[in-house]
N, C-alpha and C positions, 0 to 999 in steps of 0.2 A: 304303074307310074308312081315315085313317090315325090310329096311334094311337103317343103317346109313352112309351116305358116304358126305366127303367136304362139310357138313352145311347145307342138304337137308336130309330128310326122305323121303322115298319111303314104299307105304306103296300100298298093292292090295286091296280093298273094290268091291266086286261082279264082280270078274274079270278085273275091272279097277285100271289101276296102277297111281297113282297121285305123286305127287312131291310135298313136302313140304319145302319149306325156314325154317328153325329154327334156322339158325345165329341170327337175332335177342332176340330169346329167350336166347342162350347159354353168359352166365354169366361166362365165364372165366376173370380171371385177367390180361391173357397176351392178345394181339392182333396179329394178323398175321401182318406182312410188307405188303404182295402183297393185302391182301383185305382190311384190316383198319378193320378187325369184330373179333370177338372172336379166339382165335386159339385153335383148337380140336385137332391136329396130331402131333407126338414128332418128323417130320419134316420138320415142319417149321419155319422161320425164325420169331421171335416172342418181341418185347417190350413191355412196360408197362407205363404206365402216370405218374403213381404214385411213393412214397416212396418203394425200397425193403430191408426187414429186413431180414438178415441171423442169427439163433443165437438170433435176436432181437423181443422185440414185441413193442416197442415204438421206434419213432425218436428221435433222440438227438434234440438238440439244434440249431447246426451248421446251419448258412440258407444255404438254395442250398443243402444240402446234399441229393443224391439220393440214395445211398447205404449204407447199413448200418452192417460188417460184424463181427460177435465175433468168432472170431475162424482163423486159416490159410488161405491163399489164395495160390494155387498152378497155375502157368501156366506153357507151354510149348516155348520152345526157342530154335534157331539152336542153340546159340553158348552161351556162360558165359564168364566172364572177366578175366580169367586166360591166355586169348592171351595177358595181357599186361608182366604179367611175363615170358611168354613165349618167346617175343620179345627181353626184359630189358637181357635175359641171354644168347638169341642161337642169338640174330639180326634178327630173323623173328619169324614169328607168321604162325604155319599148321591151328591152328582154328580161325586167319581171317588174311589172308596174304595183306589186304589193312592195316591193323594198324602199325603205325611207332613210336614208345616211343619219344616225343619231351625232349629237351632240353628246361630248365625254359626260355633261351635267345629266342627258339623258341617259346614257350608258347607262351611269352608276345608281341615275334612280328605277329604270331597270332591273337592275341586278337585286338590287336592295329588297324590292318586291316579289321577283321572281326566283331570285337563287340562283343566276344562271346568263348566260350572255344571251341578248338579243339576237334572233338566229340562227343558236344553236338549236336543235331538238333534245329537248330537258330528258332529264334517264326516266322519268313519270311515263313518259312515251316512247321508251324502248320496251321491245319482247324479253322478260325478264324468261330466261333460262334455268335449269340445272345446272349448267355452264359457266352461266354469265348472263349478261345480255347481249340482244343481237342487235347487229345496225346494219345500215346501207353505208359501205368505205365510201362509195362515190358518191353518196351526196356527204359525208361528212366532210369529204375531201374537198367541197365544193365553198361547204360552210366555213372551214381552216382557213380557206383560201380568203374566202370574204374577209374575215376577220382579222388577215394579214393584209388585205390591200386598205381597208379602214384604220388600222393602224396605224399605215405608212401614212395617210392622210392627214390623221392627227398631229403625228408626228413632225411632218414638213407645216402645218398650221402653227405649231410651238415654236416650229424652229423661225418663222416668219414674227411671231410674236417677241423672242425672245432675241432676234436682229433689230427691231423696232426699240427693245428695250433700254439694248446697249448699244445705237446709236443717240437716242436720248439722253443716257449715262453719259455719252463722249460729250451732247451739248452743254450738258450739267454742268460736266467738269468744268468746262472751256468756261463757261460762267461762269461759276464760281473762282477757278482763276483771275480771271480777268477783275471781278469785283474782287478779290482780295488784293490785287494789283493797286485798285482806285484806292484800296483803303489805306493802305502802305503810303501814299502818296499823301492822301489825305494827314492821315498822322504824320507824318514826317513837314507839311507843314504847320500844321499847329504847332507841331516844338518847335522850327525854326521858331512862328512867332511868338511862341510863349518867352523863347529863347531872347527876343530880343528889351 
């Protein structure tokens, strides 16, 4: 009987049972982690040397590009960036009760001190590479996302500020009209009576 198991064939020849190494023959594309040799089992933890195409049968262009995908990319994640809305309106956030919505004056004295926006994960705390460094896309993508819906925030907050403004601007004017009005009037009788 012969039977396939972890990179070895076992195989009975006249009641003796032998052991065969076949990792070397086995021509897979991925590699195992723990052995460095082909990976056979869909539980192992597994990389590749090489270019991988999804969707694709040619590399692009790009240098460095390892991945190459046409179509969606789905991941999974505890939480999404709707805690900053959640914050901006009730003052806390149930789906991440560390996030606090800064004020632009806090942003920038943030920054000032850190080098860096509120949120982000500073490059101090990325895995520096040969390469590069490495990140998580989907929580950066998470942290992008934050930093675009607090934007927007800002944003319609100026734009509430700056309707306030120049509705005040229109009362100004309307004043000041109108007392330029009184004063034209004013003046106009003093010369008649000076006139008289």
């Amino acid at each position: 009987m012969n039977t396939l198991a972890n990179g070895t064939l076992d195989y009975t020849n006249e009641e003796t049972t032998h052991k065969l190494d076949i990792t070397p023959l086995v021509k897979e594309p991925w590699f195992s982690t723990t052995t460095n040799k082909g990976a056979t089992l869909n539980t192992e933890d597994i990389y590749t040397k090489g270019w991988v195409g999804i969707g694709f049968t040619e590399k692009s262009a790009a240098p460095n590009e390892m991945l190459r995908v046409n179509g969606t990319i789905t991941t999974v994640n505890s939480y999404f960036a709707d805690y900053v809305f959640e914050d901006y309106f009730k003052g806390f956030s149930d789906i991440k009760a560390e996030y606090k919505f800064k004020s632009l004056s806090e942003v920038d004295a943030y920054i000032r001190k850190n080098k860096h926006l509120p949120g982000i994960t500073p490059i101090t705390q990325l895995e520096k590479t040969a390469e590069g460094y490495a990140f998580n896309l989907s929580e950066l993508s998470i942290q992008l996302l934050e930093k675009t819906e607090e934007l927007y925030l800002h944003v319609i907050e100026q734009d509430k500020q700056l309707d306030a403004k120049n509705n005040e601007i229109q009362e100004l004017k309307a004043s000041s009209k109108a007392m330029n009005e009184r004063l034209e009037k004013l003046e106009r009788l003093i010369s008649e009576k000076d006139n008289q």
